[in-house]
C-alpha positions in Angstrom: 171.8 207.6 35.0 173.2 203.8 34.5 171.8 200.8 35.5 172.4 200.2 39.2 175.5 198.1 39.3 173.6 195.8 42.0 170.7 194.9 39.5 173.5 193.9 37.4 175.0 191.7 39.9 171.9 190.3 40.4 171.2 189.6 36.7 174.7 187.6 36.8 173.8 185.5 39.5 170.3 184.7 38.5 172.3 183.3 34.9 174.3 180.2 34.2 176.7 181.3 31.5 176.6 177.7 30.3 172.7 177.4 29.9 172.9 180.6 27.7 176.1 179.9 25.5 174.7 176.7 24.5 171.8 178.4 22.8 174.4 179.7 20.7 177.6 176.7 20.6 177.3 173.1 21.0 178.7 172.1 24.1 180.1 169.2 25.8 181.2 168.5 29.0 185.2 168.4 29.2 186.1 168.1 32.8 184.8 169.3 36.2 183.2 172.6 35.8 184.1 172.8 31.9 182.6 172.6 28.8 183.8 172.5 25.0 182.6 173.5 22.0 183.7 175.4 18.5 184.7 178.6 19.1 181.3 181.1 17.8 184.0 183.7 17.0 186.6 182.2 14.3 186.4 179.6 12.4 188.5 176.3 13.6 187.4 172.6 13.7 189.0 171.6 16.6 186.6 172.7 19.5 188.8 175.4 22.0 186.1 177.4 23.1 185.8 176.7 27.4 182.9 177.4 29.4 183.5 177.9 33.2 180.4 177.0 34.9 182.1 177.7 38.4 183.4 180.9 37.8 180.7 181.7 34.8 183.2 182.9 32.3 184.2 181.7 28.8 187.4 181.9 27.1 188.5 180.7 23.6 191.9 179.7 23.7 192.5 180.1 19.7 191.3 183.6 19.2 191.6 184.6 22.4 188.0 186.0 23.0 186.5 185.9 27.0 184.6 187.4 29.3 181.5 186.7 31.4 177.6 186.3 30.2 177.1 190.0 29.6 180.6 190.2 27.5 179.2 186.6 25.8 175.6 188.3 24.5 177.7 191.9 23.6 179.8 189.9 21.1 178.0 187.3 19.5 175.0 189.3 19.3 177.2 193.0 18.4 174.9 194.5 20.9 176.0 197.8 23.1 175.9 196.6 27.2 173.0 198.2 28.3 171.0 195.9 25.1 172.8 193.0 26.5 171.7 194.0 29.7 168.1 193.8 28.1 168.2 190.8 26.2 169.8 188.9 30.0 166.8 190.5 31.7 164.5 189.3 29.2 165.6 186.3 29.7 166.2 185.6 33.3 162.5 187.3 33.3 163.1 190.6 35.4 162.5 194.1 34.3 165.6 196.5 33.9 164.7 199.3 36.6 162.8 201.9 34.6 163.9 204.9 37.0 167.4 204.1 36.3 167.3 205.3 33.0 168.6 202.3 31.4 168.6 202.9 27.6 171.1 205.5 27.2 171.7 207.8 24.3 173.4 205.2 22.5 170.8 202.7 22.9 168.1 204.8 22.7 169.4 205.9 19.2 169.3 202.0 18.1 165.5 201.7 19.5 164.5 204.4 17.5 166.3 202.9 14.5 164.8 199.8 14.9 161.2 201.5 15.4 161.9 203.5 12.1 162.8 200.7 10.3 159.8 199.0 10.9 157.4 201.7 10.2 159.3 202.1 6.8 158.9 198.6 6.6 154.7 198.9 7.3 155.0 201.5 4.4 156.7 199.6 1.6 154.2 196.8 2.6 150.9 199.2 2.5 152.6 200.4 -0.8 152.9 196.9 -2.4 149.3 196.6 -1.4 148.4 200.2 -3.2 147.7 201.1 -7.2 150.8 203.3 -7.1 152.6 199.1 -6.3 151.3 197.5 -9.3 154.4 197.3 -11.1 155.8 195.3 -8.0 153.1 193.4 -7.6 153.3 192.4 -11.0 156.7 191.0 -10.7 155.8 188.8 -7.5 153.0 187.1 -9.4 155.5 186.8 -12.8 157.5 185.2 -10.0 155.0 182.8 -9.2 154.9 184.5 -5.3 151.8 184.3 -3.6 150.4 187.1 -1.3 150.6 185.0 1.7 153.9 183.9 1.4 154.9 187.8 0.3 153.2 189.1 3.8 154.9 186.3 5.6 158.2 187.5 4.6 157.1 191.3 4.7 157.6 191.8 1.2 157.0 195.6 -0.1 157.1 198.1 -2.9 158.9 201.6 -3.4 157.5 203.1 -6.2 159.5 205.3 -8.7 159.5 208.3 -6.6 162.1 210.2 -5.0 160.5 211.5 -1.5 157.7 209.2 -1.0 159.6 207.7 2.1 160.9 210.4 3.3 157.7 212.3 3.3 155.9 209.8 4.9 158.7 209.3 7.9 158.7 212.6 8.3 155.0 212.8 9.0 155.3 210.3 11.7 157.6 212.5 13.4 161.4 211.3 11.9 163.8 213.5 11.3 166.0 214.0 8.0 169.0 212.9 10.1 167.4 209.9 11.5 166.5 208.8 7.8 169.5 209.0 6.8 171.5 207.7 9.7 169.1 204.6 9.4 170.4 204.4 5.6 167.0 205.2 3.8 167.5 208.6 2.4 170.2 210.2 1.0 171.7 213.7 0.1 172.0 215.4 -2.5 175.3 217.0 -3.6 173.4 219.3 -6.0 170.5 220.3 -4.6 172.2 221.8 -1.9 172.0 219.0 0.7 168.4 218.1 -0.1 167.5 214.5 0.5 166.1 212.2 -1.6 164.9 208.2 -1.1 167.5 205.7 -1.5 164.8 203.2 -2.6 163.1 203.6 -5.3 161.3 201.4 -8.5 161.9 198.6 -6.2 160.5 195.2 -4.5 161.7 195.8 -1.6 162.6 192.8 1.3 163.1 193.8 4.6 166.0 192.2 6.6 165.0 191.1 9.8 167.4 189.5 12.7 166.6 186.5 14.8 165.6 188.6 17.5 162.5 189.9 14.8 163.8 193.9 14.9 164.0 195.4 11.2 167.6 196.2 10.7 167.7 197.0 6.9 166.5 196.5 3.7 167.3 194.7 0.1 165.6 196.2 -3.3 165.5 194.2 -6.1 165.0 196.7 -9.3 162.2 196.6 -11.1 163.3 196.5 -14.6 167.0 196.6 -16.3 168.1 198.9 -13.8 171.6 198.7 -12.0 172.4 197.6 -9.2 170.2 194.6 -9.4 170.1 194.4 -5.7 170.7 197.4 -3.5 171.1 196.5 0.2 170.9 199.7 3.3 174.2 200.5 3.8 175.8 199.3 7.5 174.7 201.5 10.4 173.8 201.4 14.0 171.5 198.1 13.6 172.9 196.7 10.2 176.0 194.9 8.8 175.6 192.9 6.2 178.6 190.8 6.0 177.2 189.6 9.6 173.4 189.0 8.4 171.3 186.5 6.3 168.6 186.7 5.0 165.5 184.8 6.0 167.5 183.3 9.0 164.6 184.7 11.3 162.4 182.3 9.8 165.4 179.7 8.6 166.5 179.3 12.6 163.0 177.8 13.5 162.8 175.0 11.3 162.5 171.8 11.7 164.5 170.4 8.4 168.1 170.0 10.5 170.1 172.1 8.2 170.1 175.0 6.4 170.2 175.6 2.5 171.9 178.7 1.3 171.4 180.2 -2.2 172.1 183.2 -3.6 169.3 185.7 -3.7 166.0 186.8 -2.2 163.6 185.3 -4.4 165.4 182.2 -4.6 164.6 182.1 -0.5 161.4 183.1 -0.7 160.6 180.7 -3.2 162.2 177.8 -1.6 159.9 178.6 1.0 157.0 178.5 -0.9 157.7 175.3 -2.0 158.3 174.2 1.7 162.0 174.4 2.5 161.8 176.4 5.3 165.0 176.1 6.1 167.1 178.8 3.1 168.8 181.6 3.6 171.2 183.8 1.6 174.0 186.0 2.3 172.9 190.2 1.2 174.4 190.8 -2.0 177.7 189.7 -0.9 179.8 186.6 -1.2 179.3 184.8 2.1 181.2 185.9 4.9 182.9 184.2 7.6 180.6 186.1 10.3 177.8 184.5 8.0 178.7 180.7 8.4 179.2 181.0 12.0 176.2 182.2 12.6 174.4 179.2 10.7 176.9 177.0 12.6 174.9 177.9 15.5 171.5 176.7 14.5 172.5 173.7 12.4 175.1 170.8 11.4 174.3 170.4 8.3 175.1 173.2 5.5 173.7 172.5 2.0 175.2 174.6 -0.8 172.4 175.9 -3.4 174.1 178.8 -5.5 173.2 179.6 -9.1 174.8 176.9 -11.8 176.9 179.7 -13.7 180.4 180.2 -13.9 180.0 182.7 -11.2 177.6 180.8 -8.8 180.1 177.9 -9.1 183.2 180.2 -7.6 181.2 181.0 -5.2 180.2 177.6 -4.2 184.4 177.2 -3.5 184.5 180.2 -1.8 181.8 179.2 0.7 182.7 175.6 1.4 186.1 176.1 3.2 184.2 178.9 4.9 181.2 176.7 5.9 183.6 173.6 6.8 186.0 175.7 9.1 182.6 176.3 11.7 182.4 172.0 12.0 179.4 171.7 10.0 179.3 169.1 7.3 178.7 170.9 4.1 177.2 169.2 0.8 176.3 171.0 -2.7 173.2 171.1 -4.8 174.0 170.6 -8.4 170.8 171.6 -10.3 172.1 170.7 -13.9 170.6 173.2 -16.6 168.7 174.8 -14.7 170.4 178.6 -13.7 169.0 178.8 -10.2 167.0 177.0 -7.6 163.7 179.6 -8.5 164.1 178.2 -11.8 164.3 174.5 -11.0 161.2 174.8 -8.6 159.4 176.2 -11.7 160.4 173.3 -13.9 160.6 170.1 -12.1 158.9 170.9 -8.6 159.5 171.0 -5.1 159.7 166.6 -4.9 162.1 167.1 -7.2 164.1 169.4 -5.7 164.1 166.9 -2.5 165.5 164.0 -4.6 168.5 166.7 -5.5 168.6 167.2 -2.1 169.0 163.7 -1.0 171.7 163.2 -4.4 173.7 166.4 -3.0 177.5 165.8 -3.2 179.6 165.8 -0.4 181.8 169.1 -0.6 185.5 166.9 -0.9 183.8 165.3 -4.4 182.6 168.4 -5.6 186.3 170.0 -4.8 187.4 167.2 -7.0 184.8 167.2 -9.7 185.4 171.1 -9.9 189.0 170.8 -10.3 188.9 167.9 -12.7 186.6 169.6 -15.2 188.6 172.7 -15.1 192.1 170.1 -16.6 192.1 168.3 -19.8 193.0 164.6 -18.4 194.4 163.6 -21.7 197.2 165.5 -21.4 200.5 164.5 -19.3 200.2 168.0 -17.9 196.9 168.5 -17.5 196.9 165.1 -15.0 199.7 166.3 -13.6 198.0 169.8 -12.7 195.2 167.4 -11.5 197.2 165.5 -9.3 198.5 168.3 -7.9 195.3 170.3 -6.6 193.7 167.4 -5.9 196.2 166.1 -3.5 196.0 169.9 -1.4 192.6 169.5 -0.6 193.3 165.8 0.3 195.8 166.9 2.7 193.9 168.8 4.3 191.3 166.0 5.8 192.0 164.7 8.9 190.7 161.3 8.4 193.3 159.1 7.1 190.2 156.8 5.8 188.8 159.8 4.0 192.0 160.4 2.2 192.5 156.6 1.6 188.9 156.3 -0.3 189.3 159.7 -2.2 192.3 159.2 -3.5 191.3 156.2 -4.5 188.9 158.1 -6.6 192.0 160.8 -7.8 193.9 158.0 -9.0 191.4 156.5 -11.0 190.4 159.7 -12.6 194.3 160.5 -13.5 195.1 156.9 -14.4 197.5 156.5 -11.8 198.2 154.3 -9.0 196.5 154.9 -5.4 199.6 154.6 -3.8 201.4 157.2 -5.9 198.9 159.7 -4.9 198.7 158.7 -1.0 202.9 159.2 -1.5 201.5 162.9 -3.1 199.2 163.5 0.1 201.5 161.9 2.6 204.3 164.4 1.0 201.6 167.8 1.4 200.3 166.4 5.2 203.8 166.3 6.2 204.5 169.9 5.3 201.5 170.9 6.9 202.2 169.7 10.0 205.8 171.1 9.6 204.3 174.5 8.9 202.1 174.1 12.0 204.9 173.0 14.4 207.3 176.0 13.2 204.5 178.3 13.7 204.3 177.2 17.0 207.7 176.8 17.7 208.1 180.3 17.0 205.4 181.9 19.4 206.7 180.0 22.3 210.6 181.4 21.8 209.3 184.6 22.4 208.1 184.9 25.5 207.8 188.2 26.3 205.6 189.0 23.0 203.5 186.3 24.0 203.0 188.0 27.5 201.9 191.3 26.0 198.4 191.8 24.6 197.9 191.7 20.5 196.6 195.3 20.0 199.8 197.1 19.7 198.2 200.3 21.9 197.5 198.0 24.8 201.2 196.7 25.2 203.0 197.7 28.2 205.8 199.5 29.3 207.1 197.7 32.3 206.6 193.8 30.9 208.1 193.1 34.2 205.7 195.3 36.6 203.0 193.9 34.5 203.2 190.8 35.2 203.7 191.2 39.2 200.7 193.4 38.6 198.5 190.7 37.1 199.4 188.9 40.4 198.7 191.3 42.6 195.3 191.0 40.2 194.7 187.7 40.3 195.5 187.1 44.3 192.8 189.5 45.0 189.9 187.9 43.0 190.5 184.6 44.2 190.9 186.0 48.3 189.6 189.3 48.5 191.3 189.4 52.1 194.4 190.4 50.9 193.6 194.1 50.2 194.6 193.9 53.8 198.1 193.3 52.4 197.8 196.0 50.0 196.5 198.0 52.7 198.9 197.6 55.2 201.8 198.3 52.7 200.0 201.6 51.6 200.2 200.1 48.1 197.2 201.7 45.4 196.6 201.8 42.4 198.9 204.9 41.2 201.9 202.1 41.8 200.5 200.1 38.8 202.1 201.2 35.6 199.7 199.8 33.7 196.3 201.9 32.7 194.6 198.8 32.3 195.5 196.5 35.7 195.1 199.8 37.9 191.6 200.3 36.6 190.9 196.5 37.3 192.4 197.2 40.6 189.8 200.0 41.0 187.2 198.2 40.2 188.2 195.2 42.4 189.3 197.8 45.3 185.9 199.5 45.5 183.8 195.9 44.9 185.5 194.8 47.8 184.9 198.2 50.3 181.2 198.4 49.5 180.8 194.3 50.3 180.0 193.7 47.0 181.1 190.3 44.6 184.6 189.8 43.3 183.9 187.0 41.3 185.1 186.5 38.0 182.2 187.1 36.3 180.9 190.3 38.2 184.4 191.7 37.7 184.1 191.3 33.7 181.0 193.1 33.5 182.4 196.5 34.2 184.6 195.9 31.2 184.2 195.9 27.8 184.7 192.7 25.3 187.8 193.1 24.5 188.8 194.2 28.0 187.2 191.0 29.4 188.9 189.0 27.1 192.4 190.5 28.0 190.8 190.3 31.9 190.0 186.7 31.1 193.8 185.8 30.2 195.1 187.1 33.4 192.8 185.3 35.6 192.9 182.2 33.9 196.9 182.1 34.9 197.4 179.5 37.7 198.2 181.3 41.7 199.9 179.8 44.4 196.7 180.1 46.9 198.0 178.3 50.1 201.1 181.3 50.1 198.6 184.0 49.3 200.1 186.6 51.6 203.4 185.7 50.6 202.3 186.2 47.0 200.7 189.1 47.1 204.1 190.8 49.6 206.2 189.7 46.8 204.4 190.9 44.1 204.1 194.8 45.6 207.6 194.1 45.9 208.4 193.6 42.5 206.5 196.4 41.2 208.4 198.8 43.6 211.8 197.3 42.8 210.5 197.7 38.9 209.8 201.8 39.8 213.0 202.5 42.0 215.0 200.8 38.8 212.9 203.9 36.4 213.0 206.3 38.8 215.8 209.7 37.7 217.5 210.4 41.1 216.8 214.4 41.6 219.8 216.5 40.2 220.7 218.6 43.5 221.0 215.1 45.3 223.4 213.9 42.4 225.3 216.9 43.2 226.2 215.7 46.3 227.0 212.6 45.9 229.3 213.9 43.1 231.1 216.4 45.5 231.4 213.8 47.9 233.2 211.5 45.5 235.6 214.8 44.8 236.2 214.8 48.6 237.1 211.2 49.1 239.4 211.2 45.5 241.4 214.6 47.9 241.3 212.7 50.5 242.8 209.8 49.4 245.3 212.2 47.7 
């Protein structure tokens, strides 16, 4: 059975939604009851995520995301709600009732991932440690890694064998299914479904989330194999494109930013040499997912990747990416050596520092990037120049910043500055003319603007719907006037939406057991994206001192709104049809 909706309600109260968010978002305080801070969910770098402290909810007003503290940890943390529910209790320190049977299937299913994860994890590890390991250990001292730093980050070995994992797993008790579900075994389409390990003549580096469960791996070959890295495929626990590596150890330094390179050993041997603080994305180019989550352990965001053609792409790929979430973002330019493994090797960690300290703001390396990609000596080539240069100008929002680097453009083009702040004026002017018609044209259509954005949650009565978001609203914020709805016979078959009758349930039976119809205790029998349509509708202002006026009116409408849908039954057309014969022969 589910946990008891009351030990839910108590977990609520016992939380401030603000003190928990802000372990996740910088916040500051707006006005009253409300905080601000950049939005955890989308990128944006004007802050329009609100914190309600009153009515402990939040609600982004860019993306649209809301909800209440369980809602909060079910998103950012992409956790199923009875997890949630664990990670609150954890914190608030009370136990989630055992006899309620509070992991469900579902999360029972990602416990036992996480458990066989880790014991797979123990094995790759006693494997390193083993003679059938040497060839990984090997590599690691080639490398230059020690053994402490390797059992710090869990480092391990899967020899060239193809059932060694799935043998052992077994014996502990996991099943095939299970192995494969958690993404370390495969099947085979010959062998008539026989499973094999997907690891295998690899050093293998075990991905672990902030929270310290194993949620996947990474294998680095040993040899000239291909794919040089293989990360698990996504399942219960794992995404990639919403990981990083090393950020379990990354999140607790002490450095006040984080460095991101491009692979494994680069992290682990930036550690080594003392910069505690590196992470990297899993085999993929960074992700937005990715730079929000560093947003919320640091300001600061410097840019290490590899110095080849490639690594340099990537390096403009990730800065608008890193910039979006509000964090300054600077990049490491480690001259001829390839990679930051390679530089520690050469010139040492002080070195590295000094690069650190010498690392370019991300608007100069724009430029520098775009200026060695031109051929300056050339009318076209500066006017190419000119061009890009002046787009990424526009874009700052600092008229001082574009001032002083356009300065620096017009030097490099042999211009003058104010022919290129005429250029950027020109590009911030159709920005902002973009930006207004794109506004312009969400508020001229009204009633697309009142329906929800998923296209299988728009109503069919806009009309009704938005008498029954009153009817909503006026009962959250006075839970007396069921009375009305009482009185009038009105329930919850009346509502023709799915979604507002449920909520209207769920208020309805909060409300005849005694129980609270706050915001916030409302949003947790709701999913995320339920709470954050829920949060919308509550957020709309209600004329409180005519309540019971309100809430007569509002029945009303939805009524009038039926009547107008409703086919009149054929035998009573009939009538009314002969009666109109009789009075045209009368009248005759």
């Amino acid at each position: 059975m589910p946990v008891p909706r009351s030990f839910i309600d108590d977990l609520i109260a016992r939380l401030d939604i603000a003190d928990v968010v802000s372990g996740y978002v910088r916040l500051t305080k707006r006005s009253g009851s409300n905080m601000l801070g950049l939005c955890p969910f989308h990128s944006e770098k004007t802050p329009s995520f609100n914190v309600n402290s009153e009515k402990q909810f939040y609600h982004c007003f860019g993306c649209g995301k809301g909800g209440g503290v369980i809602n909060f940890i079910m998103e950012i943390e992409n956790l199923p709600f009875l997890d949630a529910v664990e990670v609150l209790a954890k914190r608030a320190g009370v136990a989630v009732p055992e006899s309620s049977g509070a992991i469900d299937e579902l999360a029972g299913k990602r416990q036992r991932m996480l458990q066989l994860n880790r014991d797979a994890a123990i094995h790759f590890h006693d494997m390193l440690k083993s003679p059938i390991g040497q060839a990984a250990e090997d590599y690691l001292s080639r490398r230059g890694i020690s053994r402490v730093v390797a059992t710090k980050f869990g480092i391990g070995a899967a020899p060239d064998s193809w059932t060694l994992l799935l043998d052992a797993m077994t014996q502990k008790g996991y099943s095939r299914q299970e192995l494969l579900e958690a993404g370390l075994v495969r099947t085979s389409k010959k062998d008539s479904g026989g499973s094999y390990d997907l690891f295998r003549n690899r050093v293998m580096f075990p991905v672990i989330d902030v929270r310290g469960g194993v949620i996947g791996f990474s294998g680095r070959v040993l040899g000239d194999g291909e794919p040089k890295y293989l990360n698990s495929p996504d399942t219960l626990v794992f995404n990639k494109s919403r990981n990083l590596f090393a950020l379990n150890l990354a999140k607790k330094s002490k450095a006040g930013m984080i460095i991101l390179v491009e692979g494994n050993i680069d992290v682990v041997a930036m550690h080594q040499a003392g910069f505690d603080c590196t992470v990297a994305a899993l085999g993929t180019a960074l992700t937005a997912e990715q730079a929000r989550l560093m947003s919320r352990y640091t300001e600061k965001s410097v840019i290490a990747f590899d110095s080849d053609t490639a690594g340099k792409k990537a390096v403009l790929r990730a800065i608008p990416l890193l910039e979006k979430t509000g964090m300054s973002v600077k990049v490491v330019d480690m001259g001829a050596s390839k990679d930051p493994d390679e530089f520690l090797k050469q010139r040492g960690a002080d070195a590295f520092k000094i690069l650190l300290e010498r690392s370019e703001n991300h608007i100069s390396y724009r430029l520098l990037a775009i200026e060695s990609g031109v051929d300056l000596s050339t009318d076209e080539g500066r006017l190419s120049y000119i061009s890009s240069a002046s787009t990424i100008l526009s874009e700052l929002e600092s008229k001082a910043e574009r001032e002083i680097y356009g300065t620096k453009v017009a030097k490099a083009a042999g211009v003058s500055p104010e022919s290129i702040q005429a250029e950027v004026s020109k590009k911030v002017e159709s920005r902002v003319s973009r930006q207004k018609k794109n506004f312009e044209r969400k508020v001229t259509r009204p009633a697309d603007s009142r329906q929800p954005s998923e296209r299988a949650q728009r109503e069919s009565n806009i009309i009704s719907a938005i008498a029954e978001e009153g009817v909503v609203r006026c009962l959250v914020r006075d839970p007396t006037l069921m009375k009305i709805a009482d009185e009038l016979e009105f329930t919850q078959s009346e509502f023709t939406s799915g979604f507002l009758a449920r909520v209207f349930e769920v208020i309805a039976g909060r409300i005849s057991q005694s129980r609270d119809t706050r915001e916030a205790f409302i949003m947790s029998e709701f999913d995320t994206t339920e709470a954050s349509r829920l949060t919308v509708i509550l957020e709309k202002p209600e004329d409180l001192p005519n309540s019971e006026k309100s809430m007569r009116e509002y029945i009303g409408k939805i009524r009038a709104e039926k009547l107008k849908s409703v086919t009149p039954d054929q035998d009573i057309l009939l009538e009314i049809m002969k009666k109109k014969f009789r009075e045209m022969e009368d009248g005759n």
